[in-house]
N, C-alpha and C positions, 0 to 999 in steps of 0.2 A: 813564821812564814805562813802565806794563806794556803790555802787548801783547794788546789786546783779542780776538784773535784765536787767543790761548794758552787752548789749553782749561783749565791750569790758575790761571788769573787770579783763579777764582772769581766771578764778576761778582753770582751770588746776595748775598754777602757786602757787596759795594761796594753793593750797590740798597740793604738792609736797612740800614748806616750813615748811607746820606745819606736815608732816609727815603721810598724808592721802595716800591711795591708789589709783591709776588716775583713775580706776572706781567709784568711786565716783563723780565722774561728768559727769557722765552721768545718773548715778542714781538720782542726783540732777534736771540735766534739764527732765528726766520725772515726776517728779513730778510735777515740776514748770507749764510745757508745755500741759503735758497730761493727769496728774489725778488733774489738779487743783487744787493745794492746797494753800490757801490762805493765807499762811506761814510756815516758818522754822519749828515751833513747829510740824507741819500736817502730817512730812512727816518719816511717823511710822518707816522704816526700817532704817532711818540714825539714828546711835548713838548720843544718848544726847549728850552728849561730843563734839560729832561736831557739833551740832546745835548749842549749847550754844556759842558755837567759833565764827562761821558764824554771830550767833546773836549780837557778839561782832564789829563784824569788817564789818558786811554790813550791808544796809540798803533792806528789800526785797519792801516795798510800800516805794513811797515818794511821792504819791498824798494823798489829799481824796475827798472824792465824796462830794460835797456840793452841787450838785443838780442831782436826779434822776426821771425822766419823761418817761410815760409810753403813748402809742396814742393804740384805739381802733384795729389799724389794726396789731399792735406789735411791731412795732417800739418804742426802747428805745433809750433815750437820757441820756449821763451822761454830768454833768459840775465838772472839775476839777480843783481841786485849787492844783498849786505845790507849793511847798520848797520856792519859793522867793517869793510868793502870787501873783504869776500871775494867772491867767485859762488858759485852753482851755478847748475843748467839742469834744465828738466821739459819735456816732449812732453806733446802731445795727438794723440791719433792715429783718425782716421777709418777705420771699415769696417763697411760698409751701413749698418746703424742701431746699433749701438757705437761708443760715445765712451769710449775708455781713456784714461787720463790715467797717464804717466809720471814719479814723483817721485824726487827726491834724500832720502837719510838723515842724509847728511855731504858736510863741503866736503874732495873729496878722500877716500882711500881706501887704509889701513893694507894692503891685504890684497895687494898688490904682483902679481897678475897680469900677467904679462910684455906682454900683445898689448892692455892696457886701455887708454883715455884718460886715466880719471878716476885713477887712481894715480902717474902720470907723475912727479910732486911732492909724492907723499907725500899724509899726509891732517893735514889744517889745524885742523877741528877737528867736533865733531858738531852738527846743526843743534839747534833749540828745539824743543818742540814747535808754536811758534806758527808758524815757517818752516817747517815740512813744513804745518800747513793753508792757510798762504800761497800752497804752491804750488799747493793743487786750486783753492785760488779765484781763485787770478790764471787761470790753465787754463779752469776756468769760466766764467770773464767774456767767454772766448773764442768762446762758442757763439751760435749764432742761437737765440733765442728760444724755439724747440721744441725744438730739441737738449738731450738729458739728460745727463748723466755716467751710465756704467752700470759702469763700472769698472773698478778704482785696482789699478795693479803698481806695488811700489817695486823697480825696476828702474834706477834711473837712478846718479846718483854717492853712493859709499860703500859701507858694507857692516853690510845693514839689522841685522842680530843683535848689531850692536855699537853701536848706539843705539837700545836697547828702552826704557830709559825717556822716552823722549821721541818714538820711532814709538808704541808701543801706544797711550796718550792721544791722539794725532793720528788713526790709524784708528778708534777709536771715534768720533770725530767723523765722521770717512767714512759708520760703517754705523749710526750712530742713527736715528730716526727724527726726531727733531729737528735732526739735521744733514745731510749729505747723502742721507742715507736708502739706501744701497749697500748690499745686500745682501752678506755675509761671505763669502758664494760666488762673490762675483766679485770678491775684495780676493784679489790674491796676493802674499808675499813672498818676495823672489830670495836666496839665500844661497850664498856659496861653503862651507857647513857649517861650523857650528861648534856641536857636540855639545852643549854648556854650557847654549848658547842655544835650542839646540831642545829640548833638554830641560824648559828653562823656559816654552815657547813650550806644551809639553805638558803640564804642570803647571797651567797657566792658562785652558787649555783654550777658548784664541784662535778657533780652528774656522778664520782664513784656511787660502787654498791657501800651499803654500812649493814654491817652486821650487829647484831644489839644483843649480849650477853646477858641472857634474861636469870635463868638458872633457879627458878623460885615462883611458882605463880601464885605468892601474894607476898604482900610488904613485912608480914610478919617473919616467913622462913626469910627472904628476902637478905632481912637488915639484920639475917645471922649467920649465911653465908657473903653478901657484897655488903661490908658497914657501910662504906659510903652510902646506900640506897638511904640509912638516914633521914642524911641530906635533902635527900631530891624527890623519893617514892616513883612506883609503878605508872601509877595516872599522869604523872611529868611527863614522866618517859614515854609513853605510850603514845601521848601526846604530840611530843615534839619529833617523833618518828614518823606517825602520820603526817606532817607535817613535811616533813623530807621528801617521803611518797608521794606527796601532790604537785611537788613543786620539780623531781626530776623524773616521776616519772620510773623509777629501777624499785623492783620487789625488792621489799624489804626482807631480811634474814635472820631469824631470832633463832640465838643460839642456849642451846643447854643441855652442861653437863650434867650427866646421869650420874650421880653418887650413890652409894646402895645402902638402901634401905633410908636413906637419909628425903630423898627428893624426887624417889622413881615408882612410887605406889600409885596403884591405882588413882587413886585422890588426888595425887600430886596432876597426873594428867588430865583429867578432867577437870579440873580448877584451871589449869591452865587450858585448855579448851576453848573456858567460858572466856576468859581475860584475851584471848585472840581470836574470837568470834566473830565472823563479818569480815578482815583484811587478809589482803592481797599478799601473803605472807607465806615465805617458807620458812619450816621448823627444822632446825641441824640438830639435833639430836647427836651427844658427844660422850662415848661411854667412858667412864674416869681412868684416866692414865695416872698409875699411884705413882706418890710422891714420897722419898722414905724419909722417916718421921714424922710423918701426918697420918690420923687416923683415919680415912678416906678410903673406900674400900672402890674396885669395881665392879659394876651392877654384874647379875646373871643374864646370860640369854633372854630365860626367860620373862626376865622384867622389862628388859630391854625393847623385847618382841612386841609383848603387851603394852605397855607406854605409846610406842607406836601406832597399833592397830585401834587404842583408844582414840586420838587425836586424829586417826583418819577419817575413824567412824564418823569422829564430828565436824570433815569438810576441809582436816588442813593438811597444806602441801607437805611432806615429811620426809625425809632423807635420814640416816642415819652415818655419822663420818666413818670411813675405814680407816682402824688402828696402823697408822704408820709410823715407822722409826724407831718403836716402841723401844727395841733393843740396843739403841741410840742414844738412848736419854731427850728422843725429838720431842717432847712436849714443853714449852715455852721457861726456860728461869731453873729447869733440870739439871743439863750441864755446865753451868754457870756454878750454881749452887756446890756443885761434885767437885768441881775444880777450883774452890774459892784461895787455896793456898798457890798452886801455879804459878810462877813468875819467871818468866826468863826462854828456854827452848823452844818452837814449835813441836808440835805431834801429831802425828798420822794415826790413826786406831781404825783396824780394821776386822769387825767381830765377824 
């Protein structure tokens, strides 16, 4: 059955065969998108008759929640089990009046970062695009009433530039105005760099934020925490980032996890200093959320603090993320990993 929820399903097409009015797809995705409704049956002004049909010939969910985890500060976690019993997992994350929602690209993740979760076991395989909108609407369903989505980082499990054909079609559903209506300046995509794809990402002239998982400022640590870097090197990257930057226009975001003792010394910041010296760039600074059986520690305060006040002295824009979910397992490939035997019930866990 297709996947009602696959932006490319075409639903225009399937109305026009059985004899529907093309208004009716648009009344379908405000339901879907805007009054959430948690199915076919929900959606009070379409004739039974069509529903029954629809109910015949698509499928509207093809996950279900086998784990839902809740942390004090509001951060929700879901773990999903699809169709062929894989998982993934997505975050929604509360602060003040933002509702980010954290999604997966792929089950699992090729790109072999030594300190991740989500790579642990390789990567399984790339999602749909109907399981990447699956996951803002399961996330969405999460909210009270008033509560908006204001927005989408794919941030979570895999390695988003290496399922473009199937994210791009899913964030336009994000920032239509017929579908979630998110503005394109608040959709960001995480990449550990891959030149090819930014490239492409520039070519098409997407306009999201990309964030570039730097984590290393030089090729040497580098290609011993990201092996892919290999491949590709710093200067690539760098390169085809800038690159990005001139052609949309949105600051560019380099991110990196603080490991301690491994990549937060003094040295470490200043090297990195120099290698983003001159751009228009903000530094996220991500202090390690350990992973158990990885020896990966996280930094102290004080490394933390210092790292920081280094890279300011020398001109760059710096943030450091607030630990959220921690008590969750919200950090990307975490609860997946914890729950790799699970098959069958859903669960509620509320710590």
């Amino acid at each position: 059955m297709r996947h009602l929820l696959d932006p490319t399903c075409d639903i225009e097409s399937w109305l026009a065969e059985n004899g529907q009015p093309s208004y009716r797809a648009a009344q379908l995705r405000q339901w879907i998108y805007q009054k959430r409704a948690g199915s076919l049956q929900g959606m009070k002004n379409v004739p039974k008759s069509l529903r029954t049909q629809l109910d015949q010939d698509f499928q509207f969910w093809t996950t279900q929640v086998v784990r839902h985890q809740r942390a004090e500060d509001g951060t929700e976690k879901l773990l999903l089990s699809l169709a062929d019993g894989q998982t993934m997992e997505c975050v929604l994350l509360r602060d003040g009046v933002r509702r980010t929602i954290c999604i997966s690209s792929q089950v699992g993740c090729a790109m072999g970062c030594v300190f991740c979760a989500s790579g642990l076991n390789g990567l399984q395989r790339n999602l749909t695009c109907g399981e990447i909108v699956e996951q803002m609407l399961r996330l969405q369903q999460l909210l009270e009433i008033e509560e908006r989505l204001s927005h989408v980082v794919v941030m979570g499990m895999g390695e988003p530039l290496a399922n473009l054909d199937a994210l791009l079609p899913s964030l336009r559903i994000a920032s239509h105005q017929d579908g979630l209506g998110i503005s394109t300046r608040r959709i960001t995509i995480s990449t550990v760099g891959l030149p090819k794809a930014i490239q492409r990402l520039v070519e098409l002239k997407t306009g999201y934020h990309l964030a570039v998982s730097l984590h290393a400022p030089d090729d040497s640590l580098r290609n011993q925490l990201v092996p892919v870097n290999k491949n590709v090197g710093l200067h690539q990257i760098l390169s085809a980032s800038d690159k990005y930057f001139e052609a949309s226009g949105r600051r560019l975001t380099f991110e990196y996890v603080l490991l301690s003792e491994l990549n937060d010394c003094e040295q470490h910041a200043q090297k990195l200093s120099r290698l983003l010296k001159g751009r228009s760039a903000l530094v996220n600074l991500i202090p390690y959320n350990p992973v158990a059986g990885l020896p990966y520690r996280y930094p102290t305060t004080t490394a933390v603090s210092r790292f920081r006040e280094i890279l300011q002295q020398n001109g760059l824009n710096v943030q450091v993320r607030q630990r959220k979910g921690d008590k969750i397992q919200a950090a990307c490939g975490q609860l997946r990993r914890e729950n790799r035997p699970i098959i069958g019930k859903p669960a509620t866990d509320n710590p």
